[in-house]
C-alpha positions in Angstrom: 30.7 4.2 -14.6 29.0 1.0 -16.6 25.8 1.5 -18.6 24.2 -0.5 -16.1 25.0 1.7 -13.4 24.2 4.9 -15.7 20.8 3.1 -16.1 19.9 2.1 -12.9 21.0 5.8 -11.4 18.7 7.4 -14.5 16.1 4.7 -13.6 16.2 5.8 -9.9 17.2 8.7 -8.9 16.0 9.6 -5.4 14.2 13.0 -4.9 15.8 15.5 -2.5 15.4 14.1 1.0 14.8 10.6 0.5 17.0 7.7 -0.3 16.6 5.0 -2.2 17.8 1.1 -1.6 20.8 0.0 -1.7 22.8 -1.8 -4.5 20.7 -2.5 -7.8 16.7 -2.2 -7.0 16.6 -5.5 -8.5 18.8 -7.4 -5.6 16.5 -8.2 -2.9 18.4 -8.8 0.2 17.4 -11.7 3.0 16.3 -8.9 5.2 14.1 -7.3 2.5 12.1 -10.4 2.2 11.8 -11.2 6.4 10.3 -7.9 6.9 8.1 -7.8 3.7 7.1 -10.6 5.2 6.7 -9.4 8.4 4.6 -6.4 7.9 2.1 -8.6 5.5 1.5 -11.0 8.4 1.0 -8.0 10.9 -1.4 -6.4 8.3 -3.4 -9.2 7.9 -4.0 -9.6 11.3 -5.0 -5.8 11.7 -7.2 -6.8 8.1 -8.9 -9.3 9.7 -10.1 -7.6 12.5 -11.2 -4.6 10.5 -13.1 -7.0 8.4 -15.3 -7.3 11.9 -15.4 -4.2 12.6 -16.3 -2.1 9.1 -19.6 -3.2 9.3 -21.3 -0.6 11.3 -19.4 2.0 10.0 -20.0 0.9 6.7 -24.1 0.1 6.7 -24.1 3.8 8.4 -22.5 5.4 5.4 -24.5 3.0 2.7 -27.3 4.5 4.2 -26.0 8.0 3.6 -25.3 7.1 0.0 -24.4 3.8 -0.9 -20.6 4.9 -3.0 -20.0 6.1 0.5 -19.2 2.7 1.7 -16.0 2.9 -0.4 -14.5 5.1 2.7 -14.3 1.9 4.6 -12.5 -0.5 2.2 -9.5 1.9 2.2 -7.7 0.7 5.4 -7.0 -2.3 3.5 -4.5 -0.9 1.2 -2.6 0.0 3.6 0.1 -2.7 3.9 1.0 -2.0 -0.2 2.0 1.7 0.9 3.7 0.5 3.6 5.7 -2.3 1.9 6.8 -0.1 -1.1 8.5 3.1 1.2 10.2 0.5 3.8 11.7 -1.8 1.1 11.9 0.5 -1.6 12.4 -2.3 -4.3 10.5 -3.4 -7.1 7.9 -5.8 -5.7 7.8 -4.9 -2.5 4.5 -2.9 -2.6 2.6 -5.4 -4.1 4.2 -8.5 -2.2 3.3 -6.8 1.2 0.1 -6.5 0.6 -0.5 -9.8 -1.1 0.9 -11.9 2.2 -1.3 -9.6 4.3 -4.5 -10.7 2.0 -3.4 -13.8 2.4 -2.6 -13.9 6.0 -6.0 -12.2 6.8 -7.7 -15.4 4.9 -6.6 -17.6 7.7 -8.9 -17.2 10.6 -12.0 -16.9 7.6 -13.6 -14.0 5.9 -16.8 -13.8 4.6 -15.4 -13.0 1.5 -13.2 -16.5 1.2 -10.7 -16.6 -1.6 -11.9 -13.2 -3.1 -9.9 -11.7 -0.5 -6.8 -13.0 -2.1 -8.0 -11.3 -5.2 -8.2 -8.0 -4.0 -4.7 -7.8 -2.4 -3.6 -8.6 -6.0 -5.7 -5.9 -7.3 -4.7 -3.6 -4.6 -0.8 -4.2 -4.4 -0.3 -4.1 -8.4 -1.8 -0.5 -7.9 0.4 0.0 -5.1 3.2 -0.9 -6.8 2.2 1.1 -10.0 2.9 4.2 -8.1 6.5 3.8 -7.1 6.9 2.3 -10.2 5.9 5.7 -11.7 7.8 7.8 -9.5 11.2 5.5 -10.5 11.8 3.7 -6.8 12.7 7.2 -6.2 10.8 8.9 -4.2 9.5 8.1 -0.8 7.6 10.6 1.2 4.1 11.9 1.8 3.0 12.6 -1.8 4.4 8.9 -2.9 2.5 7.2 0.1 -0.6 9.3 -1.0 -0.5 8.6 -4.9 0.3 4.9 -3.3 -2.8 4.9 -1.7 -5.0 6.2 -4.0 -4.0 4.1 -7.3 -4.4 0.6 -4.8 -8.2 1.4 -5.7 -9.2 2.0 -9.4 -8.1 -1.9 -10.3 -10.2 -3.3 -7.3 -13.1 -0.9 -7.4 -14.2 -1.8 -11.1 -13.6 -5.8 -9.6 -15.6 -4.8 -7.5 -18.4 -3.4 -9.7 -18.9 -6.7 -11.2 -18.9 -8.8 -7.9 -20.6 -6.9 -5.3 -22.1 -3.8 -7.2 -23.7 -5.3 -10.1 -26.7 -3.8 -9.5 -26.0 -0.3 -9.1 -26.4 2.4 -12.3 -23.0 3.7 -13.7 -23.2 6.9 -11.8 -22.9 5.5 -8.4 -20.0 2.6 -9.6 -17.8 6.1 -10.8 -18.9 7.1 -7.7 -17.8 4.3 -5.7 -14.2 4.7 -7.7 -13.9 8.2 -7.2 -14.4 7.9 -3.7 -12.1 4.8 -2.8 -9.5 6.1 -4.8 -9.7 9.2 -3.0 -10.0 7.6 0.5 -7.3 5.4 -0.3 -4.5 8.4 -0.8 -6.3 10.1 2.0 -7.1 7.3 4.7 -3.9 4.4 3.4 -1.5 6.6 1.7 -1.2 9.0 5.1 -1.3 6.0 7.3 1.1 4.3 5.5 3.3 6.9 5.8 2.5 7.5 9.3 3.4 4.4 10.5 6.8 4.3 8.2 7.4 7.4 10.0 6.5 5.6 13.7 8.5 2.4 12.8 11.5 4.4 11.6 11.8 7.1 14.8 11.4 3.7 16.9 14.3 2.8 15.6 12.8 -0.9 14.0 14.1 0.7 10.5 17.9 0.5 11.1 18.7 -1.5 7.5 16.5 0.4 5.5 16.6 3.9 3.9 13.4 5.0 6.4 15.7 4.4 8.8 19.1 5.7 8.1 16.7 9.1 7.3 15.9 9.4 10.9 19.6 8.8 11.4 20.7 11.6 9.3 18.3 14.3 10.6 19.4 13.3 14.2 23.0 14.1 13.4 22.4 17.7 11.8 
């Protein structure tokens, strides 16, 4: 075995029950990109229209206690967690949910190019946690810490744009709580929804797929 192969097997290893990519993590694959690609433009869609429909949900908990709010800004990390256990290659977390920022900017947000700031804020948290874990593990606890590191970078953004005037309690709050929404509410989505897309058989050249393949057989 090379160096380079000792490396990249040292580098990532895949935990017990999950697999990891194919080849070196590093060589993206045409069908990599088309279904990063994909799943950004679906998610931005489904972005969009949860940017219409957070409101009420969100004025409700703001009147509860304003930090609250952060419990409805979670679904948007969602596409990062998704992105990172389908692709399982460097970038793909934070690509996915970049595109789906970006693809949820074209029918117009209130929040206008800001929008394309948080999906950069969200996926290089995303991608911080696979990064972490090696690209080698894949399952519930990586879709959780996934989820729940997609917040600290945009939550402190956010103190500055949109939460200026609240005391410091309530902006550690506000962290606390998105960061813990997002591994609750994005990281088990985004694993639900690996999990949905894989059994449906839409997974076949992937890992996530060739799981579902191997469990069938036993």
């Amino acid at each position: 075995m090379s160096t380079t192969e000792q490396s990249t097997t040292a580098v990532a290893a895949p935990r017990p029950g999950t697999l990891r990519a194919s080849g070196r993590l590093t060589a993206w694959r045409t069908v990599d990109l088309l279904t990063v690609t994909f799943l950004g433009a679906a998610f931005g869609i489904a972005y969009w229209a949860w940017g219409l429909l957070y409101v009420a949900p969100s004025e409700a908990l703001t009147a509860i206690f304003p930090p609250l709010a952060a419990i409805v800004a979670a679904p948007w990390f969602v596409a990062g967690v998704v992105g990172g256990l389908v692709v399982r290659r460097p970038g793909a977390a934070f690509l996915c949910e970049v595109v789906a920022a970006l693809v949820s900017m074209i029918p117009g947000t209130k929040w206008g190019f800001s929008t394309l700031l948080a999906g950069i804020f969200q996926g290089i948290g995303a991608e911080l946690a696979f990064l972490l874990l090696g690209y080698g593990a894949f399952g519930l606890g990586a879709a959780i810490l996934a989820g729940a590191l997609s917040a600290p970078i945009e939550a402190i953004y956010e103190w500055f744009t949109y939460w200026a005037d609240w005391t410091m309690g309530w902006k550690v709050a506000y962290l606390a709580i998105l960061t813990v929404a997002g591994g609750i509410i994005a990281g088990g989505l985004g694993w639900v929804v690996t999990k949905a897309l894989a059994a449906a058989g839409a997974l076949g050249a992937f890992p996530a797929g060739q799981e579902v393949r191997e469990k069938s057989a036993v």
